[in-house]
C-alpha positions in Angstrom: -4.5 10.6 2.6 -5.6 9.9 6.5 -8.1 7.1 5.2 -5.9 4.9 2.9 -7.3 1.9 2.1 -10.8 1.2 1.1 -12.3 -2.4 2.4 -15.5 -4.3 1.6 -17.0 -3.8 5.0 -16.7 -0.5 5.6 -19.6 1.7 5.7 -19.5 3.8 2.4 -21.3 7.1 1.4 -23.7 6.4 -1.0 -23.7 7.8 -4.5 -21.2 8.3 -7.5 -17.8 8.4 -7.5 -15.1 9.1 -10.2 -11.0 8.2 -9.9 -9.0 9.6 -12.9 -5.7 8.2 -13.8 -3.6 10.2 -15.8 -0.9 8.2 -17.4 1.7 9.3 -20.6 -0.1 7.3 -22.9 -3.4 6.6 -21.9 -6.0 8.4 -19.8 -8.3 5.8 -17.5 -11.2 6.6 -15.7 -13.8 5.0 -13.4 -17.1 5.8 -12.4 -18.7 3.9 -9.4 -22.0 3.8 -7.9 -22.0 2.9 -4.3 -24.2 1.9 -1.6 -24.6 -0.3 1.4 -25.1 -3.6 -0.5 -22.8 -3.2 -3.7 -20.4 -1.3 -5.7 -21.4 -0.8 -9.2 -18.9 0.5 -12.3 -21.8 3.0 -14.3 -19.0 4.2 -17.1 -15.4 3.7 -17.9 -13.3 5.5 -20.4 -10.0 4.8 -21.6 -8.4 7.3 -24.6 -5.1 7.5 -25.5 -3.6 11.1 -24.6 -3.8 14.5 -26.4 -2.8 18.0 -26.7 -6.8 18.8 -25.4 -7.0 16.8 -22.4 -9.5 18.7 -21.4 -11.7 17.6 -24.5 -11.4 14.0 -23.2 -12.2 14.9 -19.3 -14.8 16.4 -20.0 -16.5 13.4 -21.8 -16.7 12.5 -17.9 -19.2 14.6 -16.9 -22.3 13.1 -18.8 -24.5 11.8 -17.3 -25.2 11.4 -13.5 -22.0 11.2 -11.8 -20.2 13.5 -9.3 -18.1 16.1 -10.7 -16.1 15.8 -8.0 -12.8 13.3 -8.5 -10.1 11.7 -6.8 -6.6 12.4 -8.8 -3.4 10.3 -8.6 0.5 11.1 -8.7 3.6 9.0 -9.4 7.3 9.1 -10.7 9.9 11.2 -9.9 7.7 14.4 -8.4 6.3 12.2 -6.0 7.9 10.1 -3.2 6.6 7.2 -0.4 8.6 6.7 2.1 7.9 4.0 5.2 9.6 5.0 8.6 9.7 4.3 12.5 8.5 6.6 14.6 8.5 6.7 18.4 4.9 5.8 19.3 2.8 8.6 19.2 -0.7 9.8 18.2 -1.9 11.7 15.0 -1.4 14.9 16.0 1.9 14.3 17.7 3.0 13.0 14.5 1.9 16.0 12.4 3.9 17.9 14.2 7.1 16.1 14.4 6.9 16.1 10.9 7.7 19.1 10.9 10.9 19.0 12.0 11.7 15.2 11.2 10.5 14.9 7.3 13.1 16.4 5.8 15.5 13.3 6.6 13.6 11.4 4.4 12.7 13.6 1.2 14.9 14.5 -1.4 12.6 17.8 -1.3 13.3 20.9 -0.2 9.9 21.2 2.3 8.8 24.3 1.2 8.4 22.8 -2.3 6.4 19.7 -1.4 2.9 18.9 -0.1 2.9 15.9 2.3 0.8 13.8 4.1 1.3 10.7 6.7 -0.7 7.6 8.0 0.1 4.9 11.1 -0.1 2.2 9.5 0.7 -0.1 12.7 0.7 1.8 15.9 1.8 -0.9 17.7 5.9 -2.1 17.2 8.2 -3.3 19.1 10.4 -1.0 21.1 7.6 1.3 21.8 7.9 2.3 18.2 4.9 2.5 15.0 5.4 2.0 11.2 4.2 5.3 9.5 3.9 6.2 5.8 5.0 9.1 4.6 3.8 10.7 1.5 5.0 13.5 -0.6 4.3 15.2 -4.3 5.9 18.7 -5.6 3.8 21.6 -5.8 4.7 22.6 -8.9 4.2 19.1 -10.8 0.7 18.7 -8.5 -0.7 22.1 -9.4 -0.1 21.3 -13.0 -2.0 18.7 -12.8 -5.0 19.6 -10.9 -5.4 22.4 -13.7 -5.4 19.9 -16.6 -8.5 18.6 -14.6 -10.2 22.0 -13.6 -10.3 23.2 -16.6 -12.6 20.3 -17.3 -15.2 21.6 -14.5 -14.5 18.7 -12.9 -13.4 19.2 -9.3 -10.3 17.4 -7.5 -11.2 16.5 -4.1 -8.5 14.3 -2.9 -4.7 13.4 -4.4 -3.3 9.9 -4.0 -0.5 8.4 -5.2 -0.6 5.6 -7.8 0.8 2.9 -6.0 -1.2 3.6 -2.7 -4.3 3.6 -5.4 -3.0 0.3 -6.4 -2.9 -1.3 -3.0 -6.6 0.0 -2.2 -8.0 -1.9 -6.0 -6.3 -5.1 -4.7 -7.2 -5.1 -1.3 -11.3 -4.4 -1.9 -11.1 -6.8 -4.9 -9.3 -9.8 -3.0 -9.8 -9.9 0.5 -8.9 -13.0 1.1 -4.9 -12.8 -0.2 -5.0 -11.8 3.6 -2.1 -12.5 6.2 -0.2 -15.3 5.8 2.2 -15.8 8.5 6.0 -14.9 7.2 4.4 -14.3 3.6 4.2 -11.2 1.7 2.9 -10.6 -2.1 3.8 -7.8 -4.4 1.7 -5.7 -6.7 3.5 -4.9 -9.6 1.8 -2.4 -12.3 3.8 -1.6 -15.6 2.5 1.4 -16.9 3.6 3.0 -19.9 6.5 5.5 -18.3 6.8 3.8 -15.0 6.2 1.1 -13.2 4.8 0.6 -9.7 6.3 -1.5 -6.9 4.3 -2.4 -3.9 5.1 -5.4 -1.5 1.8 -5.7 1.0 2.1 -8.1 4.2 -1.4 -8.9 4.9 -3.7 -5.1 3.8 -0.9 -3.5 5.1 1.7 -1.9 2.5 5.6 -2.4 3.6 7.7 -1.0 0.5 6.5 1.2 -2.4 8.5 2.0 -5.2 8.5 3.9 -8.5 10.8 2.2 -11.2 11.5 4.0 -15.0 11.6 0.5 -16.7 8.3 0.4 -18.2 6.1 -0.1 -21.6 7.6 2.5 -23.3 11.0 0.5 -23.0 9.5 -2.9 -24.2 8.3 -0.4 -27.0 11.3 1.1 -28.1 13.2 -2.2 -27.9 10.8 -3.7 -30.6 11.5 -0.4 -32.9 15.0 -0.9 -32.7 15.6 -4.3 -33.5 12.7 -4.5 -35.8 12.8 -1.3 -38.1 9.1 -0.3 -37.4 7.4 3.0 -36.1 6.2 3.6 -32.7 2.2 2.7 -33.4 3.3 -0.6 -35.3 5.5 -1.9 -32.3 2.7 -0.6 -29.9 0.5 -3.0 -31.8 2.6 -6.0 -31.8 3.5 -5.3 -28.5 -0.1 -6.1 -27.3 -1.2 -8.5 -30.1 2.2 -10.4 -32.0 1.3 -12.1 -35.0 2.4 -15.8 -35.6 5.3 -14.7 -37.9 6.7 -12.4 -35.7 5.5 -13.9 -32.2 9.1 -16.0 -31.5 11.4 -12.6 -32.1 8.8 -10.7 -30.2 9.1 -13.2 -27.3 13.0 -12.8 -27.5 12.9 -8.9 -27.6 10.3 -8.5 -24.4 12.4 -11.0 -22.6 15.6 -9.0 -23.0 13.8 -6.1 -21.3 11.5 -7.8 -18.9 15.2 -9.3 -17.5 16.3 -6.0 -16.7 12.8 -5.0 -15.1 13.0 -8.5 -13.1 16.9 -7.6 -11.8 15.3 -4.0 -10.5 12.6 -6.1 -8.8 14.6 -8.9 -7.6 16.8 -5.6 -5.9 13.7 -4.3 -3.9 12.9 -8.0 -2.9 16.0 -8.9 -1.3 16.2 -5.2 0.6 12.7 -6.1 2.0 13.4 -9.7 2.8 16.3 -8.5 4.7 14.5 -6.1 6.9 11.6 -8.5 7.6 11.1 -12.1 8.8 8.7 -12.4 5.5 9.2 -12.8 2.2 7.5 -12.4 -1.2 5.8 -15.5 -2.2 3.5 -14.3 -5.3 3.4 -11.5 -7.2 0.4 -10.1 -8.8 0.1 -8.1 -12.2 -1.7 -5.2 -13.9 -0.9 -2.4 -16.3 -1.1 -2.0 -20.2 1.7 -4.1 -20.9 0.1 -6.8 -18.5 -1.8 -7.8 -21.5 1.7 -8.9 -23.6 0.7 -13.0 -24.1 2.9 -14.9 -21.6 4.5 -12.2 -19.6 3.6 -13.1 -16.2 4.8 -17.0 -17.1 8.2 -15.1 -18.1 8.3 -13.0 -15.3 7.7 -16.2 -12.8 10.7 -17.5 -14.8 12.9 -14.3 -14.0 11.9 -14.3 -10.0 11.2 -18.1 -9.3 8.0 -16.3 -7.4 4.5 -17.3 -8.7 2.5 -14.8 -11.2 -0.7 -14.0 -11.8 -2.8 -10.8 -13.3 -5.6 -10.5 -11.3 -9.2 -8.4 -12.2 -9.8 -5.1 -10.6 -13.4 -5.3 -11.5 -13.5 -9.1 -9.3 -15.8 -7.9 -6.6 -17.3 -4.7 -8.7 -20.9 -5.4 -9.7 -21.7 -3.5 -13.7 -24.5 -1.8 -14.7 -26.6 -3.6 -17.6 -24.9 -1.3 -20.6 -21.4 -1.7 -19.9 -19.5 -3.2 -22.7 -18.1 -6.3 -20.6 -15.9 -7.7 -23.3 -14.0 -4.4 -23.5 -13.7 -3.7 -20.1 -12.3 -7.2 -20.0 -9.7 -6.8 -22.3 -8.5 -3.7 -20.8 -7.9 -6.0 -18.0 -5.7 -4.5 -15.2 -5.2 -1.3 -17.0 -7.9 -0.3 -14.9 -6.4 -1.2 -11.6 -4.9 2.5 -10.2 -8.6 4.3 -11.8 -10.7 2.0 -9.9 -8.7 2.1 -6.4 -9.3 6.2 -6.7 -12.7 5.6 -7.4 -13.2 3.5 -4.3 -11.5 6.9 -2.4 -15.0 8.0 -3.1 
C-alpha cells in the first residue's frame, strides 16, 4: 500500500495486469495491457458468485495475461483510518506505529496486518496527514486462498475504497483541486457500500457503510411478494407497470442510505474549511434508472455516474455494449488493475 494512487503520467511497467474484485454477489475482474503511450482493457469478466469460485478464477488465466493479481478488502474485517502524526519520515513512521496504531483500530494488533502512507507531509503545526490501513488475518488469508487455489498469484492487497479512489483519479484528472471544494465517490455494492470524500487526488474520509443493494433488494421482496432473482431483476430494469411502486420502494431505502451519507458529510465539513460539492456514482445498483437524480434530491449535492473505462483504450474484441452496461460496476476491478 506505499504507492497508492495510480496517475496518467506516471511511468508504468509495461505489460498485463489483472485486479480482481470479490464482492457477495458478483465477481469482477479486469485485465489491462500497459505501456508508455496507453492503457488497454484486453478481457473483463463479471459472474455472479458460486460455491466453485475457483472454477470462475480460473477462466482468468487464458490467454496472455499475468497470473499475478492485485486483491481487494472491505467491510467490517478491514478498517481506514486518517490521522495526524508529528512530522516525520517513512521509517520513523513505521515504527511509531508500533506503539501508536492501536489507538486507532478496534483490532487487537496481533490479529491484523497494516500498512500506512503520508499522504501530505506538510501540515500545519509541524504535523502530516497519514492513512492508516488495516485488514484481519484471518478474513485476508481466507481470501487469498479462494484465489490461490486458482494458480493465480496475489501480489498486492488493497482496500476497496482506496481501489476506488485510484479508478477515479486516472480516469478524471481534471475533477482536480478546487479551492474549499471536495467531491465524494460513492460505490453501492451489493453488501456494502463505499464512502470516499477526495479534496483534490488526495483522499480525506473513507468509510464502509452496511446499507447497500442487497437492502434495496430485500425491500422490493417484501412489499412486493416476489423472490430474490425477480426483485434483482426489477431492481436493475422495472417494467412500466411496476416502475412508479418501484420508484417509491428504492426511495424509502435510498433515504436511509442518504441520512448515513449526509452523517459523514457534516463530520467532514466540520473538520475542514471544504465541503462536498458533487458526488460521483458507481456500483451494481448505480444502474437502478434515476438514482443519482434521487440521490441529488436526498443531499441537495450534484450527482453523476461517471465511466471507469473514460481514459482506458479497448482492444478490438471487447464487447463494448456490455462493458458499457456494466457501467461503474467495474470501478474497484479496474483501480486494482491500474496497481499493476
Amino acid at each position: 500500500m506505499k504507492k497508492l494512487f495510480a496517475t496518467k503520467t506516471e511511468v508504468v511497467r509495461e505489460g498485463y495486469s489483472l485486479g480482481i474484485d470479490i464482492g457477495t454477489s458478483f465477481v469482477k475482474a479486469v485485465k489491462l495491457k500497459r505501456s508508455k503511450e496507453k492503457t488497454e482493457l484486453c478481457s473483463f469478466l463479471l459472474e455472479p458468485i458460486q460455491i466453485d469460485l475457483t472454477a470462475i478464477l480460473k477462466k482468468l488465466t487464458e490467454g496472455p495475461a499475468s497470473r499475478f493479481t492485485t486483491l481487494s478488502v472491505s467491510g467490517a474485517s478491514s478498517i481506514i483510518r486518517y490521522i495526524n502524526f508529528l512530522k516525520m519520515n517513512a521509517d520513523e513512521l513505521k515504527n511509531a506505529l508500533k506503539f501508536e496504531a492501536q489507538k486507532y483500530i478496534p483490532f487487537a494488533l496481533a490479529d491484523v496486518n497494516i500498512d500506512s502512507c503520508i499522504l501530505k507531509p506538510d501540515l500545519a503545526d509541524n504535523k502530516m496527514l497519514v492513512l492508516l490501513a488495516a485488514v484481519k488475518k484471518d478474513y485476508l488469508s481466507v481470501r487469498l486462498k479462494s484465489v490461490a487455489d486458482s494458480g493465480i498469484k496475489v501480489n498486492t492487497v488493497d482496500l476497496d475504497s482506496l481501489a476506488l479512489v485510484n479508478s477515479f483519479i486516472y480516469n478524471y484528472p481534471q475533477a482536480g483541486p478546487v479551492e474549499h471544494q471536495a467531491a465524494a465517490l460513492i460505490n453501492i455494492g451489493h453488501s456494502v457500500t463505499n464512502l470516499n470524500i477526495i479534496e483534490g487526488q488526495i483522499p480525506q474520509l473513507s468509510r464502509d457503510i452496511n446499507i447497500a443493494g442487497k437492502n434495496f433488494t430485500q425491500k422490493i421482496v417484501e412489499i412486493l411478494e416476489l423472490d430474490n432473482n425477480a426483485a434483482e431483476q426489477l431492481k436493475l430494469n422495472p417494467d412500466k407497470d411496476r416502475m412508479t411502486k418501484v420508484i417509491q420502494i428504492m426511495e424509502s431505502v435510498l433515504s436511509v442510505l442518504a441520512a448515513e451519507l449526509r452523517t459523514s458529510f457534516d463530520y467532514y465539513e466540520s473538520q475542514s474549511a471544504s465541503s462536498v460539492k458533487k458526488i460521483y456514482l458507481s456500483g451494481g445498483t448505480s444502474l437502478f434508472p434515476g438514482l443519482n437524480g434521487m440521490l441529488s434530491g436526498l443531499l441537495d449535492v450534484e450527482v453523476v455516474c461517471w465511466d471507469p473505462f473514460a481514459q482506458v483504450a479497448m482492444q478490438k474484441d471487447i464487447d463494448i455494449a456490455k462493458i458499457k452496461d456494466a457501467g461503474g460496476q467495474f470501478a474497484v476491478a479496474l483501480g486494482l488493475a491500474l496497481r499493476g
